[in-house]
C-alpha positions as CSV (number, residue, x, y, z in Angstrom):
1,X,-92.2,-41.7,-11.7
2,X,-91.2,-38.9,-14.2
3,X,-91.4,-35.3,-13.6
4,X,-91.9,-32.2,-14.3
5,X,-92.5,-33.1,-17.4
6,X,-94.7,-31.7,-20.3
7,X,-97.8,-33.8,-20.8
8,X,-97.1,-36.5,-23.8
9,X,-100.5,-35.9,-26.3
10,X,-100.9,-39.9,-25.8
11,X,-101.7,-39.1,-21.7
12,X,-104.4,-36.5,-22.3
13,X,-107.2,-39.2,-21.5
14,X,-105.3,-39.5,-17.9
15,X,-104.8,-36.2,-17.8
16,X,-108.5,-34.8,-18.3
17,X,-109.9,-37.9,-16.2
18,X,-107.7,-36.5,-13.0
19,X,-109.4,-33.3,-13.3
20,X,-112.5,-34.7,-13.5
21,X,-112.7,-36.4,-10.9
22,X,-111.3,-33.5,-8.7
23,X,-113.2,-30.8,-10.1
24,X,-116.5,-32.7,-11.2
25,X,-116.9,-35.8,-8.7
26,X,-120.8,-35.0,-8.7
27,X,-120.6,-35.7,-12.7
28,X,-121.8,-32.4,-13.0
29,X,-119.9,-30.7,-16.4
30,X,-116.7,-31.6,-17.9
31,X,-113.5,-30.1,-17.4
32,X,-112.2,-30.5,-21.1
33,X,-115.8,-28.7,-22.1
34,X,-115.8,-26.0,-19.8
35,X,-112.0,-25.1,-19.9
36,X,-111.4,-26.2,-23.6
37,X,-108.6,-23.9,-24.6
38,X,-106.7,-24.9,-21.1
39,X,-106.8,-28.2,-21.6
40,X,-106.3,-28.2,-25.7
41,X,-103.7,-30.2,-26.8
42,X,-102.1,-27.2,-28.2
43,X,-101.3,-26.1,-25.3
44,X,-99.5,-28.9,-24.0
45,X,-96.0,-27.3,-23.5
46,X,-98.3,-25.6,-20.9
47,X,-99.8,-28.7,-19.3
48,X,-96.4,-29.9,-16.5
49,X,-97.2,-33.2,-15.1
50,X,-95.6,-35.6,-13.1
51,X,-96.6,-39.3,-14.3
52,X,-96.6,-42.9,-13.0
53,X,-96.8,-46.1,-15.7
54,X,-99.0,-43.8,-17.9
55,X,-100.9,-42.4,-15.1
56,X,-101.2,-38.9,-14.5
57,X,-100.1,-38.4,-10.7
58,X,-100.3,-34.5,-10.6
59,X,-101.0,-31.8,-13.1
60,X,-100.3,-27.6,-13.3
61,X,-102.2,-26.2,-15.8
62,X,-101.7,-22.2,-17.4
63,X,-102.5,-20.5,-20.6
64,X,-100.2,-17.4,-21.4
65,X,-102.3,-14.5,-22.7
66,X,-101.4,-10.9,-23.5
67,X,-103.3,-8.2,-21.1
68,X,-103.2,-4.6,-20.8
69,X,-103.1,-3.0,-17.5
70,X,-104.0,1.1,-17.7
71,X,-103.0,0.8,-21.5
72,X,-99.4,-1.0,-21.1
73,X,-99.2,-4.2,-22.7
74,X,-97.5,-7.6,-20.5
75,X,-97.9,-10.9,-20.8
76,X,-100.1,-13.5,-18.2
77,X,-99.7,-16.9,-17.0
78,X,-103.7,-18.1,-16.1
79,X,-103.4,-20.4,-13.7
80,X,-105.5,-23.5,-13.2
81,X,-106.6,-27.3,-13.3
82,X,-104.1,-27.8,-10.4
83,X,-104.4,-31.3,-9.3
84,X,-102.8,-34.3,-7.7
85,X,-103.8,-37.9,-7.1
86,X,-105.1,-38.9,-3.9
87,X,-103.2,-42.1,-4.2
88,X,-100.0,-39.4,-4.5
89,X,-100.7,-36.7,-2.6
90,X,-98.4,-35.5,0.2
91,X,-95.0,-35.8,-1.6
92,X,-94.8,-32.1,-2.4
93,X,-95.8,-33.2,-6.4
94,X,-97.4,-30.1,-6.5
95,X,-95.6,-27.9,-5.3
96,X,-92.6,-29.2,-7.6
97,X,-95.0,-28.2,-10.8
98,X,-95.4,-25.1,-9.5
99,X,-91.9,-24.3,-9.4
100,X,-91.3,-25.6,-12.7
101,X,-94.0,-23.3,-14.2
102,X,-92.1,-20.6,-12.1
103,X,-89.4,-20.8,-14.0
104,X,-91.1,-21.4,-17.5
105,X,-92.9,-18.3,-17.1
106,X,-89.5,-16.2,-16.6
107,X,-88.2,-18.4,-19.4
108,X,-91.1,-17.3,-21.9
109,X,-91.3,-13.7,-20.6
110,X,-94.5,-13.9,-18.6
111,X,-94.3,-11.3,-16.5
112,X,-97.6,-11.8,-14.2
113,X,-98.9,-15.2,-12.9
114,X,-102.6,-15.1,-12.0
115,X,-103.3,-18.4,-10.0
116,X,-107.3,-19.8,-10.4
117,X,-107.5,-20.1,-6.3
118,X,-105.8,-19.3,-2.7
119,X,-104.7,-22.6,-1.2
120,X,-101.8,-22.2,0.9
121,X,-99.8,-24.2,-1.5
122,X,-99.6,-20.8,-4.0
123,X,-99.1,-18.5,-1.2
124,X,-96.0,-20.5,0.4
125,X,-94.4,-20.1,-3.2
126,X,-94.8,-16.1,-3.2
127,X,-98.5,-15.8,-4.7
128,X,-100.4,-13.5,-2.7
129,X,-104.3,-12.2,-2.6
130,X,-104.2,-8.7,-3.3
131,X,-106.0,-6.1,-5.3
132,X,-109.2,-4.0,-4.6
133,X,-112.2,-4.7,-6.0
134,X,-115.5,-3.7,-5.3
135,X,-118.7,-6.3,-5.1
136,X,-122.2,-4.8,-6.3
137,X,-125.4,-6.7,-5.6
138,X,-128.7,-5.7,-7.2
139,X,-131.8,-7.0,-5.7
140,X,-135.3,-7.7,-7.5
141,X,-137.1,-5.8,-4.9
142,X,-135.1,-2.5,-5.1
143,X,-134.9,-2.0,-9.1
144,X,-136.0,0.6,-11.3
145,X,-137.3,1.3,-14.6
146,X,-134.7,1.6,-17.2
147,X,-135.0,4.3,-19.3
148,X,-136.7,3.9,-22.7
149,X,-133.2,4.2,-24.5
150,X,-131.5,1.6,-23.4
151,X,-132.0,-2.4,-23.7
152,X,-130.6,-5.4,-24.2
153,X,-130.4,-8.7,-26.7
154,X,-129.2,-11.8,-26.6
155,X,-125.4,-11.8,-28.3
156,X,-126.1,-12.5,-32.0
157,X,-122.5,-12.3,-34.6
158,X,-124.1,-9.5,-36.7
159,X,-122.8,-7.1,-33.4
160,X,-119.4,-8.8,-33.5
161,X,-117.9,-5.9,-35.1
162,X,-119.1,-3.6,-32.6
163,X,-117.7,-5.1,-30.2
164,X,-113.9,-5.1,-30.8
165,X,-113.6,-1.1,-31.2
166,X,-115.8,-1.2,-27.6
167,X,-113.1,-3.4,-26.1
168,X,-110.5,-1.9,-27.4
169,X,-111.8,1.4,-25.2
170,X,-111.0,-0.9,-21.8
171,X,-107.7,0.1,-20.6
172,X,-107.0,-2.9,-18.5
173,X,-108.5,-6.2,-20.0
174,X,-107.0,-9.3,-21.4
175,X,-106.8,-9.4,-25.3
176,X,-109.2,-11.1,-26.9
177,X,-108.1,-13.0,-30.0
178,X,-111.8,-12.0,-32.3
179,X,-111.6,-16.1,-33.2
180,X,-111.4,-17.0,-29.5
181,X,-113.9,-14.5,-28.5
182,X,-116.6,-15.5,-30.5
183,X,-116.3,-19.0,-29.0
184,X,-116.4,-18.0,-25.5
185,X,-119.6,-15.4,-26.7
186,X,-121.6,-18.5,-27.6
187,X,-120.7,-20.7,-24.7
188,X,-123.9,-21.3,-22.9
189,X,-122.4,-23.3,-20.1
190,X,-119.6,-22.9,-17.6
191,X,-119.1,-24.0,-13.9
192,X,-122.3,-25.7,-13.7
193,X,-124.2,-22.6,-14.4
194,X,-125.7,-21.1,-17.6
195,X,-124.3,-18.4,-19.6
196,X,-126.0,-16.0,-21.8
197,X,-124.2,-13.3,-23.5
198,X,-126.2,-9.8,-24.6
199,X,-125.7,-6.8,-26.5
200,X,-126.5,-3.4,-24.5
201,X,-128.1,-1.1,-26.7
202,X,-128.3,2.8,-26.4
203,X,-130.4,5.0,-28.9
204,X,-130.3,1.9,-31.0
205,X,-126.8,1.8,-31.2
206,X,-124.5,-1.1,-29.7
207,X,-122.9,0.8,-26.1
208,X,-121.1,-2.7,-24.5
209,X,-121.5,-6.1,-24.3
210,X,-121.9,-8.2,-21.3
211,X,-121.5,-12.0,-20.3
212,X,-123.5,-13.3,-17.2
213,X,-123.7,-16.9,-15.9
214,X,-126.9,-17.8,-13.9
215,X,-126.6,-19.8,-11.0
216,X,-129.2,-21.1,-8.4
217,X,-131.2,-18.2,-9.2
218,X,-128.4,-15.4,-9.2
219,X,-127.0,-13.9,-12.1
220,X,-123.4,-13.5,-12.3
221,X,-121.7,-10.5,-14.6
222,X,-118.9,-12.6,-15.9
223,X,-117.8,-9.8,-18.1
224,X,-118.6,-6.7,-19.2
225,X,-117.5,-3.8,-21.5
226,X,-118.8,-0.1,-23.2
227,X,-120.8,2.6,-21.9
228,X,-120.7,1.9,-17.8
229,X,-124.4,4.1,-17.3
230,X,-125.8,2.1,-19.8
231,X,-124.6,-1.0,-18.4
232,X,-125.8,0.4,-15.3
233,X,-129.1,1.1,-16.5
234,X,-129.7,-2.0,-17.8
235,X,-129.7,-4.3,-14.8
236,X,-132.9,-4.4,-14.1
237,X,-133.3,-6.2,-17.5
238,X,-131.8,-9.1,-16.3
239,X,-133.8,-9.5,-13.4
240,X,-137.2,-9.6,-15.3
241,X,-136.8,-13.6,-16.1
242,X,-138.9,-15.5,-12.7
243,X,-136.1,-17.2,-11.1
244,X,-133.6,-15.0,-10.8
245,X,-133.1,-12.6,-7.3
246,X,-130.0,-10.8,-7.8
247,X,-127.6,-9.4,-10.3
248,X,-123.6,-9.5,-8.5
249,X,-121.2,-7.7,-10.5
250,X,-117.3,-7.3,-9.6
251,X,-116.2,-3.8,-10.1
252,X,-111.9,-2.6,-10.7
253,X,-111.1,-0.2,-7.6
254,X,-110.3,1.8,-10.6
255,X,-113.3,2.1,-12.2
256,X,-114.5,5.3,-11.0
257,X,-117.1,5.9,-13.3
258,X,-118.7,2.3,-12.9
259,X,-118.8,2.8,-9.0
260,X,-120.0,5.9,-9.4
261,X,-123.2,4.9,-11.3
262,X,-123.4,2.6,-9.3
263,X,-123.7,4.6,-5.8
264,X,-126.0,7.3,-8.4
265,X,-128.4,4.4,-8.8
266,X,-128.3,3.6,-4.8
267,X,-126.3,0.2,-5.4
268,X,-123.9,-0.5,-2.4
269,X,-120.9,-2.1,-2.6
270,X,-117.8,-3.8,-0.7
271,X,-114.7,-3.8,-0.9
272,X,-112.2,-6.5,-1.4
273,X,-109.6,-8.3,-2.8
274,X,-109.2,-10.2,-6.4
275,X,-112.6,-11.9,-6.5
276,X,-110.7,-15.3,-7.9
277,X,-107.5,-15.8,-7.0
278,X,-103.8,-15.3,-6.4
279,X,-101.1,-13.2,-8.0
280,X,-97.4,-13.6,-8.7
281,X,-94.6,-11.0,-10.5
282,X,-92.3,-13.2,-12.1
283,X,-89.5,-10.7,-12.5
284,X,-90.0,-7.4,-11.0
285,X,-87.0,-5.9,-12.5
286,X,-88.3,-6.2,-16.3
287,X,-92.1,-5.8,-15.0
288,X,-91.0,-2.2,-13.8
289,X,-89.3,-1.4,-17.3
290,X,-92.6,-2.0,-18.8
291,X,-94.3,0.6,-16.9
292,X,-92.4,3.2,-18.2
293,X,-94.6,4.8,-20.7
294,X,-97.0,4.6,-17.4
295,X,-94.6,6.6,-15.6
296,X,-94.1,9.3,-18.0
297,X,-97.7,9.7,-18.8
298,X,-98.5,10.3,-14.5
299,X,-95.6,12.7,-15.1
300,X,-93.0,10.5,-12.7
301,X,-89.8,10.5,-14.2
302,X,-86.5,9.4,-12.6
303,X,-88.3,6.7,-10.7
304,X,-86.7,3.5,-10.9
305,X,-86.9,-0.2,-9.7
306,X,-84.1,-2.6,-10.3
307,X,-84.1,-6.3,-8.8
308,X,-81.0,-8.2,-8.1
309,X,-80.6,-11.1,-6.9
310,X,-83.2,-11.3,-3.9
311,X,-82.6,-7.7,-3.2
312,X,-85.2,-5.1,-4.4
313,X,-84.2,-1.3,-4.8
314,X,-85.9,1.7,-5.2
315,X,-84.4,5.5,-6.7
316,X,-86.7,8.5,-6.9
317,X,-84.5,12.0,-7.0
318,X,-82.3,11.6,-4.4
319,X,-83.9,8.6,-2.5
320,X,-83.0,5.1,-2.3
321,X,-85.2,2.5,-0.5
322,X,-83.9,-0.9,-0.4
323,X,-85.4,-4.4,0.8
324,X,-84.9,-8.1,0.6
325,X,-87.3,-9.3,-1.8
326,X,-88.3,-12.4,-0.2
327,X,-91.4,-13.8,-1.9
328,X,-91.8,-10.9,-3.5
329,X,-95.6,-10.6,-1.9
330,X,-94.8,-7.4,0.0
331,X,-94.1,-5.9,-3.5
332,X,-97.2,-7.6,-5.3
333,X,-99.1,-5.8,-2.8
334,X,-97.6,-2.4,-3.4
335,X,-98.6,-2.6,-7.2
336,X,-101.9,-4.1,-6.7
337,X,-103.0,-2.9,-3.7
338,X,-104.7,-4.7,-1.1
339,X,-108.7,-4.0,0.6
340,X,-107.2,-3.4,4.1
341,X,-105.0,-0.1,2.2
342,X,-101.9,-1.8,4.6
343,X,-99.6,-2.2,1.4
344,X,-97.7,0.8,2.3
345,X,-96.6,-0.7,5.4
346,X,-93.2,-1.8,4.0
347,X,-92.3,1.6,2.3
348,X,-90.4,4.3,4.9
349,X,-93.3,6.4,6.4
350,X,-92.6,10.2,4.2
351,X,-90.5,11.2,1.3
352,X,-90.6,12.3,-2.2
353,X,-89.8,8.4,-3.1
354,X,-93.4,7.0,-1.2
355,X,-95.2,9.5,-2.6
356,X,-93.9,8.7,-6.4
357,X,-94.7,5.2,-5.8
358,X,-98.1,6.6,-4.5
359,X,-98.8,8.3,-7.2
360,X,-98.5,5.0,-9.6
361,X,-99.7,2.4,-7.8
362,X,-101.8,0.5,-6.9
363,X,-102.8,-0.5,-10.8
364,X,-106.2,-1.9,-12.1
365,X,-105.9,-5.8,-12.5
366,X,-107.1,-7.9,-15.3
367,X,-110.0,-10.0,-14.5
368,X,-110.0,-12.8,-16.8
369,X,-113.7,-12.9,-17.3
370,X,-114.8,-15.6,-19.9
371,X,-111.8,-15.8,-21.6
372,X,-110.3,-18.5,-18.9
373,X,-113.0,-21.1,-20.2
């Protein structure tokens, strides 16, 4: 057997029918199809695998993307496709791929690893659930009528240049490449569900976009950007088709003025964490030293996080915190936050220090929307 090892182009036939029959046993979709850029064979330094007399035995998957987080730009490992052989599994093959990405991410200055699921597997190697975001539901029976400004269409290109201005408005979002985008606007199928892209539409003018996948009669906002009370306001449109009972949308913890046209419109919501997945820092050291323009714009200077070795420490003024790093998902938490509001509990209880930190964290987190597919 050889491994970790970057897929060879003439295994990609092995390769895609692992996933297959992992992720689509019911023959339902194809993985190639549905996650095409994943799984191109440009991506292949990407694709670790361990294989077996030209048979794919296990398989990590990631595509490394630029996002912005509150307007500071880093760079993010997408996470997914992890699979092994049943004829293979239980000799830790997986786990061995997913320290190999580990270590290829901090070689190709990733500084975030955003892992497609929450099997103990990612969370015994440091990945942890965290973040807080909110889940709306909008029912048929409790809509209203939108007002006579706003609308919607189905996505058409002539709006295409409309729409990277708009995005370019969202201060946490992964970058959308306008070639790659337009793709993923006219897919009409992902994860056995439909999905429709529209325009929103405000005093005849183009106010966002969103992407919404239909599945067993719900409709699923995938993605969305622009004007949140017109996006708001708009709902109702995409319950007006007969078999379709809800509208679920995931909302940042952060997005204050979503939620609160939201709660304006009577919508409740809960709380919780990352709607998708796990997170890992991959160095926190140089993630910190990106935040800097962050740190000066929430006026917090002199605040500072260095990482050595598996020891973390904090400086604020005249304060020093310091902590074994561990796993690192203590500190994940802390910058992400958590739905329980418990990330504090590894910080001292007072000080100038704690409340710096508070004042920063937690930060909005990058849902990766379509552009995963």
């Amino acid at each position: 057997m050889r491994g970790p090892i970057s897929i060879p182009k003439s295994l990609f036939p092995s390769l895609i029918n692992l996933v297959n029959r992992t992720f689509r046993s019911d023959g339902i979709g194809r993985m190639e199809e549905e996650y095409a850029f994943l799984f191109d064979k440009n991506n292949r330094k990407n694709i670790l695998v361990f294989e077996d007399q030209r048979r794919i035995a296990a398989v990590v998957s990631y595509l490394c993307e630029d996002v912005w987080i509150e307007k500071t730009r880093f760079k993010m490992a997408l996470v997914g496709g992890v699979a092994t052989d049943e004829q293979y599994r239980g000799q830790g093959l997986a786990t061995r791929l997913m320290e190999r990405a580990f270590q290829n991410c901090l070689k190709q200055s990733i500084d975030l690893m955003y892992i497609s699921g929450t099997r103990n597997l990612y969370q015994r190697l440091g990945c942890t659930v965290c973040g807080k975001f909110y889940t709306a539901i909008l029912k048929k029976e409790k809509t209203w009528n939108p007002r006579p400004e706003l609308g919607i269409r189905p996505y058409h290109e002539k709006d295409f240049s409309k729409y990277l201005p708009i995005i370019e408005t969202e201060s946490t979002r992964i970058h959308h490449a306008p070639e790659r985008f337009k793709q993923l606007l006219r897919k009409n199928h992902f994860e056995k569900s439909q999905q429709k892209s529209f325009t929103i539409i405000r005093k005849n003018q183009v106010a966002g976009y969103l992407v919404v996948g239909l599945s067993e009669n719900k409709n699923e906002i995938r993605e969305y950007a622009g004007d949140r009370k017109a996006l708001v306001g708009v709902l109702p449109l995409l319950l007006e088709t007969p078999d379709c009972s809800e509208v679920k949308i995931f909302i940042s913890g952060t997005d204050r003025n979503l939620l609160n046209s939201l709660e304006n419109k009577g919508i409740p919501f809960t709380l919780g964490p990352l709607p998708k997945g796990t997170v890992k820092v991959i160095h926190f050291g140089r993630f910190f030293k990106k935040l800097k323009p962050l740190l000066i714009k929430k006026e917090i200077r002199g605040l500072s996080l260095s990482q050595r070795q598996n020891r973390i420490l904090l400086k604020y003024r005249d304060e020093n915190f310091q902590k074994e790093l561990g796993e690192g998902t203590w500190l994940t938490r802390i910058i992400f936050g958590t739905p329980e509001g418990n990330e504090w509990k590894s910080l001292p209880d007072e000080g100038l220090l704690v409340e710096a930190v508070k004042k920063i964290f937690p930060l909005s987190f990058p849902e990766y929307g379509i552009y995963y597919t």
